[in-house]
C-alpha positions in Angstrom: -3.5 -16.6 -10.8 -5.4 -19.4 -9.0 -8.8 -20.4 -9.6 -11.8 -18.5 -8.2 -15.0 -20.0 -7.3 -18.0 -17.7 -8.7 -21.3 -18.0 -7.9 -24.9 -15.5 -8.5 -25.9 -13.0 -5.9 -28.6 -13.9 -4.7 -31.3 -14.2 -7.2 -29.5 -11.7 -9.8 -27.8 -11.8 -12.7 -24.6 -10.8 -11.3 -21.5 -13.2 -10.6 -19.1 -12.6 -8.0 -16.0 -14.4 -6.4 -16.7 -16.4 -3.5 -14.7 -14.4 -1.1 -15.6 -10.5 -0.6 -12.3 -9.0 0.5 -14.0 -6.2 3.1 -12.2 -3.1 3.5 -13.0 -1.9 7.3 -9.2 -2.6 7.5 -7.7 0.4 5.2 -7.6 3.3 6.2 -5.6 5.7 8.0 -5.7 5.0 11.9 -6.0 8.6 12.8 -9.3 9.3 10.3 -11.1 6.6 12.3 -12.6 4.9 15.6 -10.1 2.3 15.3 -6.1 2.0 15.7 -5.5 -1.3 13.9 -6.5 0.2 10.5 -3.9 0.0 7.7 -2.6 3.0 6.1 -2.7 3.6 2.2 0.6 2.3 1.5 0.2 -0.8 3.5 -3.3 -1.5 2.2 -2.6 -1.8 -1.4 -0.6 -4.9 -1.9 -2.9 -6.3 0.1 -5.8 -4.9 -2.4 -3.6 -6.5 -5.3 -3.1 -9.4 -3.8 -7.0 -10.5 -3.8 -7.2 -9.2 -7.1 -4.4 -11.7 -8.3 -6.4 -14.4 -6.1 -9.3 -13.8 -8.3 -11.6 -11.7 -6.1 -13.8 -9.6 -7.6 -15.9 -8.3 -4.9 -15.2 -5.5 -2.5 -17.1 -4.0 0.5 -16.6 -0.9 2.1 -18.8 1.6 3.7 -18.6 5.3 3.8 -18.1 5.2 7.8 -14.8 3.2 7.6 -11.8 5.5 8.7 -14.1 8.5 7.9 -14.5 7.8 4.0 -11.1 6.6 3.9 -11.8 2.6 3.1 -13.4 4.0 0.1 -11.2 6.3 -1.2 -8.1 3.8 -0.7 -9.9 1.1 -2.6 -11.0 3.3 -5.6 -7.8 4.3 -6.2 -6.2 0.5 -5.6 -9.1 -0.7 -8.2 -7.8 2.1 -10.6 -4.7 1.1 -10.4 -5.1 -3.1 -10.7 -8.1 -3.8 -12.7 -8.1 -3.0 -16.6 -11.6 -2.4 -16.1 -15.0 -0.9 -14.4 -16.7 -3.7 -15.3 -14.6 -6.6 -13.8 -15.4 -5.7 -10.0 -18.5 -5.2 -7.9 -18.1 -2.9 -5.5 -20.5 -2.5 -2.5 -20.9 0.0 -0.1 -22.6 1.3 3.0 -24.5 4.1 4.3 -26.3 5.1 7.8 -23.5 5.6 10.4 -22.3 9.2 11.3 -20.2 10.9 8.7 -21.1 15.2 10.4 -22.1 16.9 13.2 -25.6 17.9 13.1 -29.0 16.2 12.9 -29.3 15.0 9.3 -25.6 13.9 9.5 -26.3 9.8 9.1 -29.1 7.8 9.1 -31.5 7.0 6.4 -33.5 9.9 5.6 -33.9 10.4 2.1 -31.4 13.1 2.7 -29.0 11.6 3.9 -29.3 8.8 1.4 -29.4 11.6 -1.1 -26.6 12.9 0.1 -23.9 9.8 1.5 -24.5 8.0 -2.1 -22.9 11.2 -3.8 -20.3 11.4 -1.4 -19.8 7.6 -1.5 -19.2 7.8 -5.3 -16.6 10.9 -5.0 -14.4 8.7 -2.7 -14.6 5.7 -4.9 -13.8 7.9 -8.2 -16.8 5.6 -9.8 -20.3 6.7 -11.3 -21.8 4.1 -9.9 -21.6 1.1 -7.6 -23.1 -2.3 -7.8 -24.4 -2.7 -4.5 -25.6 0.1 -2.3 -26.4 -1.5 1.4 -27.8 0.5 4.6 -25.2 -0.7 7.0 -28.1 -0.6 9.4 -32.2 -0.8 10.3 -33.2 3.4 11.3 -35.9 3.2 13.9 -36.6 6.9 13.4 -36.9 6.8 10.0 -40.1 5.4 8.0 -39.0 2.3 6.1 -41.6 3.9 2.9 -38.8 6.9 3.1 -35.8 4.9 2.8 -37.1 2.4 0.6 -38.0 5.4 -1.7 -35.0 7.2 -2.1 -33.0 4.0 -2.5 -35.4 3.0 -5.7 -34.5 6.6 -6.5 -30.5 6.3 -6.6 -31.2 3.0 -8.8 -33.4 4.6 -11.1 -30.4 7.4 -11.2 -28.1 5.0 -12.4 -25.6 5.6 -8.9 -26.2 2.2 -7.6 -27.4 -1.3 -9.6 -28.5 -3.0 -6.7 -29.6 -2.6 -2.9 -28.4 -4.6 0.3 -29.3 -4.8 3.7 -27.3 -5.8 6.7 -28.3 -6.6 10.5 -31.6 -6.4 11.4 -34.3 -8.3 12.7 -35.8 -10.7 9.9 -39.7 -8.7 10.8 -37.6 -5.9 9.6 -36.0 -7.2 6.7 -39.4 -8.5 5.7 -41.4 -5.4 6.0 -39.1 -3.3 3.9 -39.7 -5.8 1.5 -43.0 -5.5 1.6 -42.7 -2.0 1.3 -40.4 -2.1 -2.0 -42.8 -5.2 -3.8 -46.0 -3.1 -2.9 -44.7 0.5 -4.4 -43.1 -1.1 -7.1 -39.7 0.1 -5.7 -36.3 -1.7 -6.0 -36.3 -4.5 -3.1 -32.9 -5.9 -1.2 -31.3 -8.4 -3.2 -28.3 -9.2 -0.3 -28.0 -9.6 3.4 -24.9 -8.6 4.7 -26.0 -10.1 8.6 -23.3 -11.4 11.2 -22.4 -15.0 10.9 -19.6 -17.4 12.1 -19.0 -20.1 14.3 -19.1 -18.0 17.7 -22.6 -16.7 16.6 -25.2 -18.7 15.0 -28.4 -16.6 16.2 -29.1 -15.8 12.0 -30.2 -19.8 11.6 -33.1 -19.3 13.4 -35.2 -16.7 11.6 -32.9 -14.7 8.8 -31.4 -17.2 7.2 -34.9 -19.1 6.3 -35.8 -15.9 5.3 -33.1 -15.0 2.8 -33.0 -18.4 1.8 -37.0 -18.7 0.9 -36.7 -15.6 -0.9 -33.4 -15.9 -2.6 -31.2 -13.1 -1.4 -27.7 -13.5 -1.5 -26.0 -13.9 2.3 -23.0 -12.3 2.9 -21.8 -12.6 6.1 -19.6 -10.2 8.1 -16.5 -11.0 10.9 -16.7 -14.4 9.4 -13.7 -15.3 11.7 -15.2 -13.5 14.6 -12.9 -10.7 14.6 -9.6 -13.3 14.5 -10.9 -15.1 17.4 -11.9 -18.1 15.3 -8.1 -18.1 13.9 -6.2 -18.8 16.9 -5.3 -20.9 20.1 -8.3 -19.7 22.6 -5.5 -17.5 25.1 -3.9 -16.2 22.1 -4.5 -11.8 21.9 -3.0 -9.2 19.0 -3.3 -6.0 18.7 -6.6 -5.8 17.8 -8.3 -8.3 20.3 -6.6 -5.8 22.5 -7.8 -3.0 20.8 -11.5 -3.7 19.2 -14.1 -2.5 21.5 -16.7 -3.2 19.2 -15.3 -7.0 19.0 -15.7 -7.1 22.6 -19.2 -6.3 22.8 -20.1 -9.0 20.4 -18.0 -11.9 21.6 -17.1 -11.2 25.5 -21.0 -12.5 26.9 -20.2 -16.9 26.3 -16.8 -17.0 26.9 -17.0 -20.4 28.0 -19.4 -22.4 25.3 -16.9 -20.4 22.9 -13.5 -21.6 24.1 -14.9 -25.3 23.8 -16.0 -24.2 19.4 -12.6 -22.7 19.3 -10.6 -26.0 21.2 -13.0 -27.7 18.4 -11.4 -26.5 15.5 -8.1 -26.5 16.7 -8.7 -30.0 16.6 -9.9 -30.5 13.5 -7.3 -27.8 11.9 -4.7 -30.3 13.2 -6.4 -33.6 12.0 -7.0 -32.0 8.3 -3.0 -30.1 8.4 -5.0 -26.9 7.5 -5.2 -23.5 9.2 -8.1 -23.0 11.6 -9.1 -19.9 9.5 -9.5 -22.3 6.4 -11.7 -24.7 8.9 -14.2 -21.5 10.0 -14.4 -20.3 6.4 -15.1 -23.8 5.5 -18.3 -24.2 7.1 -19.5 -21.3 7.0 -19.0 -21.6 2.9 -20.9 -25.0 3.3 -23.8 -23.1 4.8 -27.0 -22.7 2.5 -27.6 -20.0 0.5 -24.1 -18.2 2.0 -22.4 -16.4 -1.3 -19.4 -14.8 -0.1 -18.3 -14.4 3.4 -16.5 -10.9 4.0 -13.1 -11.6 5.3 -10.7 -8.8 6.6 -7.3 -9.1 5.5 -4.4 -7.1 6.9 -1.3 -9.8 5.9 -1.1 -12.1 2.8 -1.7 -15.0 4.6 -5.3 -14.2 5.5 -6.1 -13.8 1.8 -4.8 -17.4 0.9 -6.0 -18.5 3.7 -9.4 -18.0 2.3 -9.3 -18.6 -0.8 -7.8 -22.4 0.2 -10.8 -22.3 2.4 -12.7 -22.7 -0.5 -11.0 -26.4 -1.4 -11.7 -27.4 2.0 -15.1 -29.6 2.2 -15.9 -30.8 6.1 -17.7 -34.1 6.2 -21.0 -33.8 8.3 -19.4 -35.3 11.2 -17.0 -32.6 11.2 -19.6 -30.1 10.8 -21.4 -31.9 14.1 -18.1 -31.7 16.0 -18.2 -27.9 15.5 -21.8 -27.2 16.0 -22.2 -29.0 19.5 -20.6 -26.6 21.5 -22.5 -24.2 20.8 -25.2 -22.3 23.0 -28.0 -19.6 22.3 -25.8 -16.2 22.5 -27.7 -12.5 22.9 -28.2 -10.9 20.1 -25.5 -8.8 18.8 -24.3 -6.8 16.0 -27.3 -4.7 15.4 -26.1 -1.4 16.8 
């Protein structure tokens, strides 16, 4: 087993590995919105594979492949860790998961409801971080901070997360939490990499000043980080979603990704392990989430992890970039 890099989550108690292996990836294509998933028998070696690496931290979310993710990786976690107690599992709730008008979202009960159903899937009593995957504008915050502080105090979840929002947001459920005496948000799960840097300005002084744990998603930007700029797979091809968050500055982008190109070459690394790099150099960043559908990408990672960029390789990737739209919220 090679050596894993630890660190706290935030401002808790708890350790985790410095990679999160994310689990939007498993699941059976035809239970989901998209075809590049993995199906159960492809998904576990992968699963054993970052357990061997030394990765102790899993996301999912009850949306992925329609519960799938989740029930894939509480079986994998069954099978390849002796115990409960050696992972931390996160999960999600909010998206659609049934027809009908209390079928996602964060009412209390659908909270209620999706934590229960969450915990089924995963064959666990309980998991360590419950996260809304994202900010309900028709929901009062006072309603959703409540019944989260309720599936703590139940024992179904140790700690809450948050993931893209605006930092006013983030901040005023906060607020909320401290001045009820409820359970506040201890991570940030918020959308981070080299293509979009739009978090520096306001969430990541935030997080940083209050000491929740960052954990950014599509840490590669969706592969397109890990590859010659012309370069497509399958699921460039594929990933609507990816092309609503990366097909808006095509051209300050191609000159970040001819960047690390570059610098992959000068330092005889792979340009995942250069965009994994700085982003694990970033303050206050715990674990990036990577998405790992062949071996490589999981060693790729966890070498990333060795790789320290001076500050004039850091500068060298930074100066392409330009102010983006915002995206990733919906």
């Amino acid at each position: 087993m090679k050596t894993m890099d630890f660190a706290r989550l935030g401002s808790t108690g708890i350790s985790v590995s410095r990679i999160c292996l994310g689990c939007m990836t498993y699941g059976d294509p035809g239970r989901g919105n998209h075809e590049w998933t993995l199906p159960e028998k492809d998904s576990l070696p992968l699963i054993r594979q970052a357990v061997e690496l030394g990765i102790n931290f899993f996301d999912t979310a009850n949306v992925y492949s329609a519960g799938h993710s989740e029930e894939i990786l509480g079986r994998a976690l069954k099978e390849f860790i002796p115990s409960r107690q050696d992972v931390v599992v996160a999960t999600k709730v909010h998206g659609r998961m049934r027809p009908g008008p209390n079928g996602a979202g964060l009412s209390r009960k659908a909270i209620m409801a999706e934590i229960d159903n969450s915990l089924k899937r995963l064959g666990m009593d309980y998991v360590d971080l419950y996260q809304i995957h994202r900010w309900d504008a028709k929901v009062p915050i006072e309603e959703t901070m409540e019944a989260l502080d309720d599936v703590v105090k139940a024992g179904k979840a140790l700690y809450i997360g948050a993931s893209s929002m605006y930092a006013w947001q983030f901040a005023k459920a906060q607020h909320v939490a401290e001045k009820n005496g409820w359970t506040k948000f201890v991570t940030m799960q918020n959308h981070l990499n080299l293509l979009y840097r739009e978090e520096e300005r306001e969430m990541l002084p935030l997080c940083l000043d209050q000491g929740v744990g960052i954990i950014p998603w599509s840490p590669l930007a969706r592969g397109r980080l890990t590859r010659a700029w012309d370069e497509e797979t399958e699921r460039t091809r594929t990933d609507n979603f990816g092309k609503t968050l990366y097909d808006k500055m095509v051209d300050a982008d191609r000159g970040i990704v001819e960047e690390i190109g570059k610098i992959a070459v000068e330092r005889n690394a792979p340009r995942a392990q250069v965009a994994l790099a700085w982003l694990l150099q970033k303050p206050g960043v715990t674990a990036p989430i990577i998405g790992a559908s062949k071996p490589g990408h999981l060693t790729d990672a966890v070498e990333a992890l060795k790789l320290r960029l001076s500050q004039e390789e850091v500068a060298r990737l930074e100066k392409p970039y330009r102010p983006h739209p915002i995206a990733g919220f919906n």
